[in-house]
C-alpha positions as CSV (number, residue, x, y, z in Angstrom):
1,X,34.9,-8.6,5.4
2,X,31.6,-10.3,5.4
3,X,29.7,-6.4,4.3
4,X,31.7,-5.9,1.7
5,X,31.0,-9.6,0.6
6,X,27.2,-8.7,0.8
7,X,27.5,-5.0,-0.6
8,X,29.2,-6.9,-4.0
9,X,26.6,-9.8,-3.5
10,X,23.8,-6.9,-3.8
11,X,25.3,-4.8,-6.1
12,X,25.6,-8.2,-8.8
13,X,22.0,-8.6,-7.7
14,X,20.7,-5.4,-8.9
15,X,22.9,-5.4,-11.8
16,X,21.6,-8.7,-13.1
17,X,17.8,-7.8,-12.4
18,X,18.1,-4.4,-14.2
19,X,19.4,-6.6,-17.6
20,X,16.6,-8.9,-17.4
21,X,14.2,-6.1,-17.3
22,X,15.5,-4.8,-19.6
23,X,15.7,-7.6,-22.2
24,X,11.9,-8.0,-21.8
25,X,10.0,-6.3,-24.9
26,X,6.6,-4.7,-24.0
27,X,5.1,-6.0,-27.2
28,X,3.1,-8.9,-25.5
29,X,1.8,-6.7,-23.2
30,X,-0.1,-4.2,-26.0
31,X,-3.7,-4.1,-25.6
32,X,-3.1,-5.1,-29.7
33,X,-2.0,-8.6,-28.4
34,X,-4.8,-9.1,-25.6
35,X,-6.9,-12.0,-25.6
36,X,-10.5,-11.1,-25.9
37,X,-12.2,-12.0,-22.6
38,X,-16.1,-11.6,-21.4
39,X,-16.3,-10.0,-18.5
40,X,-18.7,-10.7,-15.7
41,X,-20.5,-8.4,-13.4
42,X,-20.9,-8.4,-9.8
43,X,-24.2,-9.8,-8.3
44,X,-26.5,-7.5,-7.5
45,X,-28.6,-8.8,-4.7
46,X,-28.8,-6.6,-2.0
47,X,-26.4,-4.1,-3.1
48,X,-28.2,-1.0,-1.6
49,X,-27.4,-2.3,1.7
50,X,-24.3,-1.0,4.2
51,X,-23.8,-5.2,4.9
52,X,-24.1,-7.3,7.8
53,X,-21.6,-5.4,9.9
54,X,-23.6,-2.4,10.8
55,X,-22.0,0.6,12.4
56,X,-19.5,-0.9,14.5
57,X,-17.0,-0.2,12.3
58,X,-17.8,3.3,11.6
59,X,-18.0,3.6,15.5
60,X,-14.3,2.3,15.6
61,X,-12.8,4.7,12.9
62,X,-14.7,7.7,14.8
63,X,-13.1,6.6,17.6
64,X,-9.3,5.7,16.1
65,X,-9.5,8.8,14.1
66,X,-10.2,10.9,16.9
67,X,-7.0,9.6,19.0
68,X,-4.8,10.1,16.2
69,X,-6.1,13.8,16.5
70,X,-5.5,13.9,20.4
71,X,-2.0,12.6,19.4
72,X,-1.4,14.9,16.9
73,X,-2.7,18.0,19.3
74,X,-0.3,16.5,22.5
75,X,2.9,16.2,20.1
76,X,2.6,19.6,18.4
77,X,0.9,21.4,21.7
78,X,3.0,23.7,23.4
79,X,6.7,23.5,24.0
80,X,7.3,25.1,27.0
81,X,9.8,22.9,29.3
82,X,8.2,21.3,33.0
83,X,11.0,21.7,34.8
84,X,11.6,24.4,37.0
């Protein structure tokens, strides 16, 4: 009793939302209608630079990237069975 309460609880859900999307015009959202705005660049100061974290993080992804490998290899390796 209580599924079919929440199946016609969700289905009136998904019915509603779908009309209100629908309702809405895409007229204010023309680049016609858009404000004018400035827009502001980045700094620049020190932008050549890797950061202040170094290579510890490229260490890690070497390292996570090469178990996902392994995994990969042990899941799809051979099938053979180990018993006798």
């Amino acid at each position: 009793m209580i599924s079919k309460t929440f199946a016609a609880l969700a289905a009136v859900a998904l019915v509603a939302g779908s009309s209100a999307a629908a309702a809405q015009t895409a007229q204010p959202l023309s680049i016609a209608n858009a404000p004018a705005v400035d827009r502001a660049g980045a700094d620049l100061t020190d932008s050549g630079e890797l950061g202040s974290r170094g290579y510890g993080i490229y260490i890690i992804g070497a390292i996570a990237l090469a178990l996902i490998i392994y995994g990969a290899i042990e899941l799809l390796g051979d099938d053979e069975p180990n018993s006798p």
